[in-house]
PLY file of the C-alpha trace (Angstrom):
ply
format ascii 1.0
element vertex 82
property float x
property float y
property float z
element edge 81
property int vertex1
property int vertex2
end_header
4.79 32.71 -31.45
4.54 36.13 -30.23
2.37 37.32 -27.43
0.61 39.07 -30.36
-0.55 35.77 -31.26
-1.67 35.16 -28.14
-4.16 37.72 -27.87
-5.24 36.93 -31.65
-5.95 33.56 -30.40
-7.52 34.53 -27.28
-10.09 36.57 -29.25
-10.65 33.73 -32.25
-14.20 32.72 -31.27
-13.32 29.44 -33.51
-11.13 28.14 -30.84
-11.07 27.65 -27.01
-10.16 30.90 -25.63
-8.65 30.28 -22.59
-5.34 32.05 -22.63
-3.32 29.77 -20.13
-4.54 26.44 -22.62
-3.20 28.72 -25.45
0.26 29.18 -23.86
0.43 25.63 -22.88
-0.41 24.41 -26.72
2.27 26.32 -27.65
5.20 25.42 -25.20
4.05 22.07 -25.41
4.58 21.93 -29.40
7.89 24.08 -28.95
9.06 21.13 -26.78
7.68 18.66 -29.60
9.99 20.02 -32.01
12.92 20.43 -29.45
12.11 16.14 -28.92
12.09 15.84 -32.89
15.45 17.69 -33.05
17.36 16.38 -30.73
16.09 12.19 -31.40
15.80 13.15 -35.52
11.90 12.17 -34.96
9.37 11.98 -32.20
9.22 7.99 -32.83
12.73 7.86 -32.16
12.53 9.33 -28.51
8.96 6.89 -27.93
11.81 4.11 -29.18
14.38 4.93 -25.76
11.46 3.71 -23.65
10.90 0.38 -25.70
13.03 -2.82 -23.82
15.44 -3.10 -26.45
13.80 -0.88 -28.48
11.30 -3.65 -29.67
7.48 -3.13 -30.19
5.72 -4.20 -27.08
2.57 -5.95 -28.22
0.05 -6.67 -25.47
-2.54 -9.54 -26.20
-5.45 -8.21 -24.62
-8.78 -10.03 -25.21
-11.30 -7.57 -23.22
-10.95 -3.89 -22.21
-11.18 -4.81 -18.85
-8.28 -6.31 -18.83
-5.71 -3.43 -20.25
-4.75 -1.51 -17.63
-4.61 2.40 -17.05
-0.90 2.77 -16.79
2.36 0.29 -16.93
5.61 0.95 -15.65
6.62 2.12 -19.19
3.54 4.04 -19.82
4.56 6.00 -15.94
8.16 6.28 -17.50
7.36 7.69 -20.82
5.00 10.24 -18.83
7.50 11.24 -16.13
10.17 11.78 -18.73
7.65 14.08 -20.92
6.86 16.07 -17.73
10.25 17.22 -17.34
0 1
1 2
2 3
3 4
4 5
5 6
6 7
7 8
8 9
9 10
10 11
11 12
12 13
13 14
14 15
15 16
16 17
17 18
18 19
19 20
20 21
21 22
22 23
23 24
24 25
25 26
26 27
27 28
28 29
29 30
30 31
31 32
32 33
33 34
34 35
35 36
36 37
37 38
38 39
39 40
40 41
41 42
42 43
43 44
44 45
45 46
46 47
47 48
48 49
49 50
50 51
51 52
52 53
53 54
54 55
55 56
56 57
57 58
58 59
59 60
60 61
61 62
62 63
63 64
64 65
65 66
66 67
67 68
68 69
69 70
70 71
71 72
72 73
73 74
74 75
75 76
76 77
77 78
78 79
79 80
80 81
């Protein structure tokens, strides 16, 4: 996208119009695609973080009990961040 779009967006009152948000959606989906390309899928790079690249399934019986963030979950979100 161009910073033509930018300002397009910036003045679409359909939309938030906060011109750093509309940068960040579109480096972030840049990146996305970069993810897709280089793992041939976004579920493929998720699958790197997996032990043995198996499903985790949690057995939670109250949302009390799941917690905010697991080692993997801090992992996955470190990784994305750079």
């Amino acid at each position: 996208m161009t910073e033509q779009d930018v300002e397009r967006l910036v003045q679409d009152s359909g939309i938030i119009r906060h011109r750093r948000q509309i940068e960040t959606t579109i480096t972030n989906a840049q990146l996305f695609l970069e993810v897709q390309k280089e793992f041939g899928g976004f579920y493929n790079y998720l699958r790197t973080f997996l032990p043995e690249g198996k499903t985790v399934v949690n057995h939670w019986k109250a949302l009390s009990e799941i917690p905010a963030s697991t080692p993997l979950s801090d992992a996955l979100g470190k990784d994305m961040k750079k």
